[in-house]
N, CA, C and O of each residue as an XYZ file, in Angstrom:
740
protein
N     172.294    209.960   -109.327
C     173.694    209.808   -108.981
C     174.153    208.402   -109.372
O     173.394    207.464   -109.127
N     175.516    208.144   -110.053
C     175.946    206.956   -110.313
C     176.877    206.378   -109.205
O     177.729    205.595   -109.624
N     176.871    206.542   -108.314
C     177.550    205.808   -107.258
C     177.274    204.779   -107.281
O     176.107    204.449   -107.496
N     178.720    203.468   -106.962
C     178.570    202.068   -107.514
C     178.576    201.536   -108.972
O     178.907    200.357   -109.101
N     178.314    202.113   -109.889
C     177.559    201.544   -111.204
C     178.428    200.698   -111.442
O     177.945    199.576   -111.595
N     179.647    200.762   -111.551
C     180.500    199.138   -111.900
C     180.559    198.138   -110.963
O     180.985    197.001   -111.163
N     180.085    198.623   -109.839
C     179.875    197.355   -108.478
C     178.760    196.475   -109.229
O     178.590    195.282   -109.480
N     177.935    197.968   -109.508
C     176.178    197.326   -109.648
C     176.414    196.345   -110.492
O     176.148    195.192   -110.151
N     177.019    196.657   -111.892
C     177.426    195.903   -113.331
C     177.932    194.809   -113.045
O     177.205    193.909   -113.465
N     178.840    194.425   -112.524
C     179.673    193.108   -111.942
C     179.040    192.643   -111.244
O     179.297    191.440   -111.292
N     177.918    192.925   -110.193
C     177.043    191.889   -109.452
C     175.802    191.509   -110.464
O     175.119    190.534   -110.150
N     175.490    192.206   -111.619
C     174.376    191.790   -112.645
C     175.009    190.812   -113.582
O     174.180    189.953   -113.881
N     176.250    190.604   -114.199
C     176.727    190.046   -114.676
C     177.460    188.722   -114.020
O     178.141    187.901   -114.635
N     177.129    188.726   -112.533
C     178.016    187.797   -111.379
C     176.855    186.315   -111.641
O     175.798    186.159   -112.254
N     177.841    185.343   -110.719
C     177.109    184.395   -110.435
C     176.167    184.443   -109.505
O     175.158    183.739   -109.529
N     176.385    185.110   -108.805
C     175.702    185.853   -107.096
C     173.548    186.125   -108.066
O     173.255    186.955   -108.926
N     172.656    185.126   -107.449
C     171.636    185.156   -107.745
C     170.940    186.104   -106.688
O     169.817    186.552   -106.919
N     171.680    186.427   -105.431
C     170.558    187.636   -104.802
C     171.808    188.569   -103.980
O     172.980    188.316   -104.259
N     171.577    189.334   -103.258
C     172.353    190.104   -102.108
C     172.426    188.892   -101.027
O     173.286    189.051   -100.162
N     171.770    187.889   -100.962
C     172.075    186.910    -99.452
C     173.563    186.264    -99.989
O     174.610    186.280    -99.343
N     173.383    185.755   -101.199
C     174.752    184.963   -102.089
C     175.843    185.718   -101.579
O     176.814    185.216   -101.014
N     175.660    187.005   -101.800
C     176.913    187.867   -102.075
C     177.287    188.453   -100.502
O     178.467    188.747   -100.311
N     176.575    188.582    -99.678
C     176.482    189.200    -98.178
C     177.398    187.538    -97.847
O     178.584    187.639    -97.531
N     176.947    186.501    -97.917
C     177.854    185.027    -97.348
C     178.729    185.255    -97.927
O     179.612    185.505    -97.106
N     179.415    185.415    -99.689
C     180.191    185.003    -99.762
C     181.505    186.223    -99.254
O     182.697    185.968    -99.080
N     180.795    187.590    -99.101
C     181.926    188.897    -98.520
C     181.926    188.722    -96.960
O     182.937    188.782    -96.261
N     180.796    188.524    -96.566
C     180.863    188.333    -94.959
C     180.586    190.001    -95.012
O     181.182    190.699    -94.191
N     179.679    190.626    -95.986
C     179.426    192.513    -95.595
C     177.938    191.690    -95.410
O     177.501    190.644    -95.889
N     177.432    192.628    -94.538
C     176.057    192.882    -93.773
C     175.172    192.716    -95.078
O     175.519    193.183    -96.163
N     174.109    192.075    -94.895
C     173.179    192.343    -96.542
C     172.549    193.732    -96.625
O     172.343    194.191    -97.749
N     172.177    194.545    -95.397
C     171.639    195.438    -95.824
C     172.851    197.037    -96.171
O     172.517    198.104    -96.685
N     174.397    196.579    -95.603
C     175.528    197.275    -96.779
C     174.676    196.983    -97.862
O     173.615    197.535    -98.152
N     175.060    196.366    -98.237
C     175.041    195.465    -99.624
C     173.786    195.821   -100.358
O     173.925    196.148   -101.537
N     172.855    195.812    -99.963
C     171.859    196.607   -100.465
C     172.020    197.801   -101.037
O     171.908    198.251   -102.178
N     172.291    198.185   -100.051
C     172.512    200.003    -99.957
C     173.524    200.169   -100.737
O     173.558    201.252   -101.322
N     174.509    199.307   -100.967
C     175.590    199.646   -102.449
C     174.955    199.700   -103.416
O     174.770    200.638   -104.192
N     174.436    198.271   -103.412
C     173.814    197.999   -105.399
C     172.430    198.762   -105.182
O     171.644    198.587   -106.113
N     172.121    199.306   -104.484
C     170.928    200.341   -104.851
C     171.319    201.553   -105.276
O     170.441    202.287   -105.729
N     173.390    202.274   -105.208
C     173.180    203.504   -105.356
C     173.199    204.264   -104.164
O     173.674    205.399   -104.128
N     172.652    203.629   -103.081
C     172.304    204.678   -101.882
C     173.343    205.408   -101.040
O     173.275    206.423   -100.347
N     174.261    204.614   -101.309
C     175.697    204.084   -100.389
C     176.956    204.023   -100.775
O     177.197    202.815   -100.788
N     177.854    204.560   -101.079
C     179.194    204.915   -101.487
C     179.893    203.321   -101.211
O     179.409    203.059   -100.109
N     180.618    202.314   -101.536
C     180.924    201.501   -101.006
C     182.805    202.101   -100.446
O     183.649    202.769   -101.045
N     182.797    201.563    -99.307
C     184.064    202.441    -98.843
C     185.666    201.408    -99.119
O     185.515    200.186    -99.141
N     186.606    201.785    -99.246
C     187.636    200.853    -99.781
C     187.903    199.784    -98.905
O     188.777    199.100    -99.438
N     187.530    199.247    -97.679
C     187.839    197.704    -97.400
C     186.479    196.803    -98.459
O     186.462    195.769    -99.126
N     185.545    197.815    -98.146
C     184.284    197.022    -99.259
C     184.624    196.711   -100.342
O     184.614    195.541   -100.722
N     184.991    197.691   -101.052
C     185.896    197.682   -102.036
C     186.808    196.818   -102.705
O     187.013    196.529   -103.884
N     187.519    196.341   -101.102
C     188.570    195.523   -102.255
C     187.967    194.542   -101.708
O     188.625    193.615   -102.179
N     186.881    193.877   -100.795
C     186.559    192.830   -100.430
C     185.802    192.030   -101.932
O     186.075    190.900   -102.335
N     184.957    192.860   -102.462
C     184.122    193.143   -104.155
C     185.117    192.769   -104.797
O     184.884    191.631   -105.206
N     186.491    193.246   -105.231
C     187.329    193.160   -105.923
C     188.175    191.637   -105.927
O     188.816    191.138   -106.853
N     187.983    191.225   -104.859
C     188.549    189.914   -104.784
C     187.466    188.836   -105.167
O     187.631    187.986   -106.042
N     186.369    188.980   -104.418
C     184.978    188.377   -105.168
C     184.651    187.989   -106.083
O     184.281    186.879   -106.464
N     184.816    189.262   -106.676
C     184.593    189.405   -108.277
C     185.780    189.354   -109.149
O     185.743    189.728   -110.322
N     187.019    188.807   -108.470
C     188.187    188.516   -109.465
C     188.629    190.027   -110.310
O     189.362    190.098   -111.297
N     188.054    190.994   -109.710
C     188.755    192.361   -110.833
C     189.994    192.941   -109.939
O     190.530    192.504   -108.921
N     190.239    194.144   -110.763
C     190.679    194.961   -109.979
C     190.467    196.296   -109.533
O     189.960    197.297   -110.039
N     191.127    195.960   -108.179
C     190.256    197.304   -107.476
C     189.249    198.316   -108.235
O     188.039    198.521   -108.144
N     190.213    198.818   -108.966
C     189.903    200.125   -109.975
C     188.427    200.222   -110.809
O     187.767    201.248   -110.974
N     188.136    199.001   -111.235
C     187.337    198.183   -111.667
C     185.558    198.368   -110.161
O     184.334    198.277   -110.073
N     186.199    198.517   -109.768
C     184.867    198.655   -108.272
C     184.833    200.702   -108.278
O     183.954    201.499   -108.605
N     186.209    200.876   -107.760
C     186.132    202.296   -107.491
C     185.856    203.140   -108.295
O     185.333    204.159   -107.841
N     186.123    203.043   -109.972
C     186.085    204.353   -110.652
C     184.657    203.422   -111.759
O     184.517    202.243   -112.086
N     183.802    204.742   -112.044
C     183.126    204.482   -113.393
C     183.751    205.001   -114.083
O     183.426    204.665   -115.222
N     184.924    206.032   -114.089
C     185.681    206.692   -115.620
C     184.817    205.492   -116.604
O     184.216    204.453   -116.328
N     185.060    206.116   -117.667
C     185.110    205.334   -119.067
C     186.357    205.846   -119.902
O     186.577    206.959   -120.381
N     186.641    205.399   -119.910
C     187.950    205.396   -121.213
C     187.786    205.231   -122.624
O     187.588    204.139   -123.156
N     187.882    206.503   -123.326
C     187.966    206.402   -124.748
C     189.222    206.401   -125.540
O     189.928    207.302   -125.087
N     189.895    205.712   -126.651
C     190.583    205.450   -127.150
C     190.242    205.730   -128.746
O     189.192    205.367   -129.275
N     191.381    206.485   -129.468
C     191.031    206.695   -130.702
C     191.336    205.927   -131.515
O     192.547    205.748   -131.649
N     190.499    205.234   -132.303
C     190.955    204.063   -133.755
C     191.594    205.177   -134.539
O     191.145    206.306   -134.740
N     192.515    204.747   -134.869
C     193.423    205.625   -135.771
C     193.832    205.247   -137.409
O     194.351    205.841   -138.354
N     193.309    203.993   -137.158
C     193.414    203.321   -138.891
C     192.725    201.643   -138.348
O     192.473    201.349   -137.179
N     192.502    200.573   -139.783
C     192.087    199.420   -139.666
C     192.690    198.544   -140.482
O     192.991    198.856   -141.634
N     192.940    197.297   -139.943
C     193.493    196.144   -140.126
C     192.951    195.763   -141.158
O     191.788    196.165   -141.186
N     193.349    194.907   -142.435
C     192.485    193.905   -142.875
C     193.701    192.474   -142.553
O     194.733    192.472   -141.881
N     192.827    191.012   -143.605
C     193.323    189.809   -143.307
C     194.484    189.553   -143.611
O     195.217    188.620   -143.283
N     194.747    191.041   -144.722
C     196.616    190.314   -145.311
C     197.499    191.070   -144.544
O     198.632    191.406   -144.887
N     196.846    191.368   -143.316
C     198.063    192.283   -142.390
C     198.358    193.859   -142.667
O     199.344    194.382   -142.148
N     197.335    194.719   -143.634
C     198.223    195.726   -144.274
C     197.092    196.468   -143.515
O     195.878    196.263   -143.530
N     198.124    197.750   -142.585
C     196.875    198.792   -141.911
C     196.634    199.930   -142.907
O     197.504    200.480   -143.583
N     195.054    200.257   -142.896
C     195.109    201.563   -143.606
C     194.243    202.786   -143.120
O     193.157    202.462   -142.639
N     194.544    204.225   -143.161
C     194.058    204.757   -142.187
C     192.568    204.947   -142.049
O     191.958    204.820   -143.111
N     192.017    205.156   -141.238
C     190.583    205.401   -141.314
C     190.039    206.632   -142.653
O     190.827    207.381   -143.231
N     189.026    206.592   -142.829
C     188.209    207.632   -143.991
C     187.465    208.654   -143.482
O     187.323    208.640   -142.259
N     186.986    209.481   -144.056
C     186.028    210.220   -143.232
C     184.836    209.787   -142.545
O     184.231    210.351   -141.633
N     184.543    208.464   -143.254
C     182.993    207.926   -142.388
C     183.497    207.185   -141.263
O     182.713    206.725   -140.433
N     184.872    207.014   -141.157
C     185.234    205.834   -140.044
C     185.711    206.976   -138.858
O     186.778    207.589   -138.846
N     184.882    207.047   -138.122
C     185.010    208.020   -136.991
C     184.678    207.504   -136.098
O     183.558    207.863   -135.735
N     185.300    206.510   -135.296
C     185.115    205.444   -134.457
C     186.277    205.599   -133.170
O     187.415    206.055   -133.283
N     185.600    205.059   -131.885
C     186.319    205.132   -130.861
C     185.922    203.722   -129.684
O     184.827    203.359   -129.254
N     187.188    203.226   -129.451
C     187.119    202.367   -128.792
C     186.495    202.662   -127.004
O     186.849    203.662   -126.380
N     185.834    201.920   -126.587
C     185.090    202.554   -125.306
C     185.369    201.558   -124.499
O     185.094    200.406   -124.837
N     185.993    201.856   -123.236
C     186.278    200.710   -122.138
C     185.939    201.062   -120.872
O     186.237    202.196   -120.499
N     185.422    200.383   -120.194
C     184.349    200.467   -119.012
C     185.513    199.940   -118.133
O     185.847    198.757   -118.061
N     186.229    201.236   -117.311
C     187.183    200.809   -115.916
C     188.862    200.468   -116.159
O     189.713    200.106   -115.346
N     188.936    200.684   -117.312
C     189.829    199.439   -117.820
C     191.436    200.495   -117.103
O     191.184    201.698   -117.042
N     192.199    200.290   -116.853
C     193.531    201.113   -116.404
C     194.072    201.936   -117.908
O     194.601    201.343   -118.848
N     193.786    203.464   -117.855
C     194.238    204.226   -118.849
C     195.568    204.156   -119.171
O     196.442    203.899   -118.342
N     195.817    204.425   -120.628
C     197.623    204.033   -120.615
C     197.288    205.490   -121.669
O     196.239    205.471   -122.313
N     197.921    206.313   -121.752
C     198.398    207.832   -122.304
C     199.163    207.235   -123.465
O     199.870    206.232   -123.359
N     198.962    207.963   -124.650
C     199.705    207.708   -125.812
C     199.318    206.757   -126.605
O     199.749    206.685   -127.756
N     198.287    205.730   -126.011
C     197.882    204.525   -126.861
C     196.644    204.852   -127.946
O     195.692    205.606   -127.749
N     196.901    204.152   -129.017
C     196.099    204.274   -129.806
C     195.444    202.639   -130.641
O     196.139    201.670   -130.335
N     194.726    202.443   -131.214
C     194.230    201.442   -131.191
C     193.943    201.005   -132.949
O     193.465    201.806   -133.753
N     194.231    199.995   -133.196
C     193.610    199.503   -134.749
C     193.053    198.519   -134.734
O     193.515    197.543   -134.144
N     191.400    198.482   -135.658
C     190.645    198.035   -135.115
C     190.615    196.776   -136.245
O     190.545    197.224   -137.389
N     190.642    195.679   -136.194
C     190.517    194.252   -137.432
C     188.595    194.106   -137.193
O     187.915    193.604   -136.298
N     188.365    194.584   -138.057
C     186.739    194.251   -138.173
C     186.249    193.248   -138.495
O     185.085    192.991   -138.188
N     187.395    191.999   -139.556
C     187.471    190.790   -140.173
C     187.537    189.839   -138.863
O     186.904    188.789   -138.755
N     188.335    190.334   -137.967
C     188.776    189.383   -136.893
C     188.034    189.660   -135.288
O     187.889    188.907   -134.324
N     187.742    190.777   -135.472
C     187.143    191.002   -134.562
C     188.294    191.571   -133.154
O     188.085    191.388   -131.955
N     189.163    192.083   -133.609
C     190.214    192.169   -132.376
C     190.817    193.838   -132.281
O     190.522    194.456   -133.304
N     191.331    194.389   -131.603
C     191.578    195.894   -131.536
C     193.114    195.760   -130.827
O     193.214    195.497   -129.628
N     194.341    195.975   -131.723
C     195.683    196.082   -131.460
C     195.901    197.184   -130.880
O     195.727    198.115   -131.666
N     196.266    197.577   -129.653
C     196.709    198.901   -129.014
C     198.227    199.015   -129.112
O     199.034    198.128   -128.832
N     198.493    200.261   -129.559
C     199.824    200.555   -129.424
C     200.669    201.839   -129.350
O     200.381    202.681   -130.201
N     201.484    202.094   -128.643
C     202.307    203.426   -128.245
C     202.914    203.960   -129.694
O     203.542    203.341   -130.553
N     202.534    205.199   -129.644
C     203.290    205.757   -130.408
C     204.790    206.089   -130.033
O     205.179    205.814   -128.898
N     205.666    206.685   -130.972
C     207.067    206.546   -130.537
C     207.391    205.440   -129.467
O     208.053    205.839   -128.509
N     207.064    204.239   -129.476
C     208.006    203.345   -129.294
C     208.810    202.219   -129.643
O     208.304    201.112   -129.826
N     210.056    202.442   -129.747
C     210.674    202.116   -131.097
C     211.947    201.270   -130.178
O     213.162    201.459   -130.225
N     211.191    200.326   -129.383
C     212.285    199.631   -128.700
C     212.152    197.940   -129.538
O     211.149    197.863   -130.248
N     212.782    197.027   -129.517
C     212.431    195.969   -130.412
C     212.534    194.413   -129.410
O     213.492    194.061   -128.722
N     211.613    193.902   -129.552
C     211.768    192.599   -128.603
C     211.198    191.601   -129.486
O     210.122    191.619   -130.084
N     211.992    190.845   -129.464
C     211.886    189.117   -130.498
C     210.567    188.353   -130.424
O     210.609    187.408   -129.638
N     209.419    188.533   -131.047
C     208.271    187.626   -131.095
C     207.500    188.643   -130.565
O     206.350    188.585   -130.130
N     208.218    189.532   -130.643
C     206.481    190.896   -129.963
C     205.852    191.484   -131.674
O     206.366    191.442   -132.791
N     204.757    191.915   -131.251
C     203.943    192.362   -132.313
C     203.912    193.796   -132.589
O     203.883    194.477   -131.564
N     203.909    194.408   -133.632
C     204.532    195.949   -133.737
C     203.517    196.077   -135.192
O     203.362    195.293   -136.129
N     202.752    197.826   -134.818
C     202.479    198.479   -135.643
C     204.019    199.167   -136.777
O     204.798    200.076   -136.488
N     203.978    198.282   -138.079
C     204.940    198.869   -138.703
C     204.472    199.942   -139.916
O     203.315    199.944   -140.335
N     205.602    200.938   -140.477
C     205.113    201.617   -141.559
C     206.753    201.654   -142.349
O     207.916    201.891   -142.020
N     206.056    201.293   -143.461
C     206.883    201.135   -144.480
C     207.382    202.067   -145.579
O     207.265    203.233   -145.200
N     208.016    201.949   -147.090
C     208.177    203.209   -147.446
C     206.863    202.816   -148.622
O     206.569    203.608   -149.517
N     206.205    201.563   -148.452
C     205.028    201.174   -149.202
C     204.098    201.300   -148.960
O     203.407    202.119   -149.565
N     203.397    200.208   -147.491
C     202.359    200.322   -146.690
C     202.825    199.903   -145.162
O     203.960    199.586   -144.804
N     201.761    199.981   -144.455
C     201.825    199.736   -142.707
C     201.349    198.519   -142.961
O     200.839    198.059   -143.982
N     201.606    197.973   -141.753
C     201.501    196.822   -141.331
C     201.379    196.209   -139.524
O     201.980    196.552   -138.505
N     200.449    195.315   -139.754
C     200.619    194.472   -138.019
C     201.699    193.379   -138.384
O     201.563    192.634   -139.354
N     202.691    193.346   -137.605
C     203.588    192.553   -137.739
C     204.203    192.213   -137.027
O     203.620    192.508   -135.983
N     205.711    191.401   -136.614
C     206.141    190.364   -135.633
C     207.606    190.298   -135.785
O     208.124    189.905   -136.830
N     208.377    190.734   -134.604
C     209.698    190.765   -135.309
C     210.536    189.349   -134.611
O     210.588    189.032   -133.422
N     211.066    188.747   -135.643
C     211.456    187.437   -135.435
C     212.624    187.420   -136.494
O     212.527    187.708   -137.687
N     213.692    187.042   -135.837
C     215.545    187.054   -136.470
C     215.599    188.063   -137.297
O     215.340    187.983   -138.498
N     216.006    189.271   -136.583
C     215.965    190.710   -137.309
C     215.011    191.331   -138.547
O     215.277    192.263   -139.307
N     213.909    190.561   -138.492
C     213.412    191.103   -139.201
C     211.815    191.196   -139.172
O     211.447    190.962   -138.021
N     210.940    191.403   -139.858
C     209.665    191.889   -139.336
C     208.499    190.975   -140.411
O     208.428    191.207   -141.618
N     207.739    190.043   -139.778
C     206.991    189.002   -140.767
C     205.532    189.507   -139.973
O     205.385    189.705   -138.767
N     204.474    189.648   -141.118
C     203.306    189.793   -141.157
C     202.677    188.979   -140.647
O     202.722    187.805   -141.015
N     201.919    189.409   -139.652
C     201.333    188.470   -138.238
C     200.498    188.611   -138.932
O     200.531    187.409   -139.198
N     199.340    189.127   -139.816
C     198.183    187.931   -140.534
C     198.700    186.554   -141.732
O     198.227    185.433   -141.920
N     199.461    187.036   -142.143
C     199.758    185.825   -143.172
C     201.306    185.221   -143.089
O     201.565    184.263   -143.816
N     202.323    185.751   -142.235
C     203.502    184.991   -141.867
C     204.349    184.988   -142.722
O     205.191    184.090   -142.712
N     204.375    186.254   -143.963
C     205.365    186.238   -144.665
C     206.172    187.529   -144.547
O     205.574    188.595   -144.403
N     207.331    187.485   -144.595
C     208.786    188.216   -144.390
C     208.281    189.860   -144.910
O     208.100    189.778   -146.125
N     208.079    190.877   -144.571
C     208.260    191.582   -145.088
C     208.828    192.537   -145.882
O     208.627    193.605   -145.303
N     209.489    192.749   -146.995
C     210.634    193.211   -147.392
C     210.927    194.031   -148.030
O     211.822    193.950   -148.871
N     209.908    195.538   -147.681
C     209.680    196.844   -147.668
C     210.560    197.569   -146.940
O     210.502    197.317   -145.737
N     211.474    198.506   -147.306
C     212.043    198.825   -146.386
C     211.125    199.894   -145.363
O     210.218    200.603   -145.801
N     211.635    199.848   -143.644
C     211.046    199.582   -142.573
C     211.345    201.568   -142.207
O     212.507    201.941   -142.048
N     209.993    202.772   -142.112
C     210.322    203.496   -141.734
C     210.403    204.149   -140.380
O     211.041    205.102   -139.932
N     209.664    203.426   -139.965
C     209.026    203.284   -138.039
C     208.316    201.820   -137.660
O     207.686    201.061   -138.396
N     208.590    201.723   -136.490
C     207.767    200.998   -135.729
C     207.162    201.307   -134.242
O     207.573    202.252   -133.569
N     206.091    200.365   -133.781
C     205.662    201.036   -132.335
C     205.136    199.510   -131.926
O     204.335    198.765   -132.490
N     205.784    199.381   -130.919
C     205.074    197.893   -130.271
C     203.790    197.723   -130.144
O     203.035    198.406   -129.451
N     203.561    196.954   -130.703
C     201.766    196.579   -129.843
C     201.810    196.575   -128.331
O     202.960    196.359   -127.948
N     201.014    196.727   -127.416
C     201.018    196.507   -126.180
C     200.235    195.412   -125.903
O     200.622    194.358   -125.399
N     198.947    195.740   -126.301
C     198.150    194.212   -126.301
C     196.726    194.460   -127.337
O     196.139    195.499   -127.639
N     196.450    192.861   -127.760
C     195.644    192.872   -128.783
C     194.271    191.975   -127.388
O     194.244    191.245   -126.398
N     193.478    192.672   -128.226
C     192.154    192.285   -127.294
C     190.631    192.308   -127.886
O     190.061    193.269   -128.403
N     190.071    190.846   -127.649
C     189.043    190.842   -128.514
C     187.716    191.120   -128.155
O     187.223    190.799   -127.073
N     186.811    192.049   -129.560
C     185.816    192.568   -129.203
C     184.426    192.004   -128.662
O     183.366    192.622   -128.569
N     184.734    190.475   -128.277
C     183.620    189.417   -127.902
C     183.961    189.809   -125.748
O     183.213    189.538   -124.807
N     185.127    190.385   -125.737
C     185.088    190.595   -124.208
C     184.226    191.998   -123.746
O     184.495    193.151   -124.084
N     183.436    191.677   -123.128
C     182.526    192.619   -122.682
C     182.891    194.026   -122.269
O     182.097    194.958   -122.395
N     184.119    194.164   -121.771
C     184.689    195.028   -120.885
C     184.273    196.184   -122.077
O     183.613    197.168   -121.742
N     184.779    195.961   -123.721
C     185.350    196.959   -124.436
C     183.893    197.039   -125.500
O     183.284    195.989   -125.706
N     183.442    198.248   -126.091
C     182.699    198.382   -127.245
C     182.751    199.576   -128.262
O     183.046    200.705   -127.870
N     182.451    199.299   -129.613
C     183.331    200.291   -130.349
C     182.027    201.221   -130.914
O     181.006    200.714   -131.377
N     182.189    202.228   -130.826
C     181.228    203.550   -130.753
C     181.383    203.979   -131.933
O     182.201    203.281   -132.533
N     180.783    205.192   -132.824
C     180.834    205.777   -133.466
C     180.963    207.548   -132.622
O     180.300    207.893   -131.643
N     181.851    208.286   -133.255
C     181.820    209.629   -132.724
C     180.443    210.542   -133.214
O     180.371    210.261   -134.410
N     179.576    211.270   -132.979
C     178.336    211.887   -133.813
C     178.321    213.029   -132.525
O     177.490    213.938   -132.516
């Protein structure tokens, strides 16, 4: 049974060197505390968010092991131009707890090491935000700044005419533990 496993994960990865560390610094009984990170023991939601404050996460982050998969849908290179994945690129972004967002899809910069998430159909426009664009040439990661849309790898104007866009939501890099990128098989 996996009961706990992201408690367990966050106290292996913690500063906390035993269950006495972590029993002082929650003020929970050490032998709770045991009985969590052993598995034995369901931790119940004041535990819960007591862990959650501890450990600087959120809640969600203690309560659920979900894993969240996300589909790479195409890849970045350095001059900003996205192109879609191939048949060998059958890759999926994997996130341990992370708060699911519906509709997001992800492009992955393998050069940079970073994974741009972004909504499809959303086609609202905000000044200095970053937007998956597609052109009547090529796509692009890009940046819309005084009506118009400049290539957030290299900072030049784009001047393709513009057939969609979809905001980035957030770009996030693959050196943070939370996220790792899988192959589908």
């Amino acid at each position: 049974m996996n009961i706990n496993k992201s408690l367990i994960q966050l106290f292996k990865s913690s500063k906390f060197k035993n269950h006495d560390e972590l029993s002082k610094a929650t003020k929970i009984d050490k032998s709770t505390i045991s009985l969590h990170l052993s598995g034995k023991r369901a931790a119940n939601l004041t535990h819960a968010n007591i862990y959650a404050k501890i450990f600087n996460v959120p809640l969600i982050k203690i309560i659920s092991n979900e894993i969240i998969k996300y589909p790479i849908v195409a890849y970045v290179n350095l001059k900003g131009e996205v192109n879609p994945r191939g048949e060998d690129d059958n890759q999926i972004l994997i996130s341990n707890n992370q708060i699911q967002k519906n509709k997001h899809y992800c492009i992955l910069s393998r050069d940079t090491n970073e994974v741009f998430f972004y909504e499809k159909e959303s086609n609202k426009k905000f000044f200095n935000s970053s937007y998956y664009i597609s052109t009547n040439k090529k796509n692009y990661i890009a940046r819309l700044k005084n009506n118009s849309f400049e290539n957030l790898f290299t900072n030049k104007i784009i001047k393709d005419s513009i057939d969609s866009y979809s905001l980035i939501t957030s770009i996030i890099s693959l050196k943070n533990k939370d996220f790792n990128i899988e192959d589908l098989t």
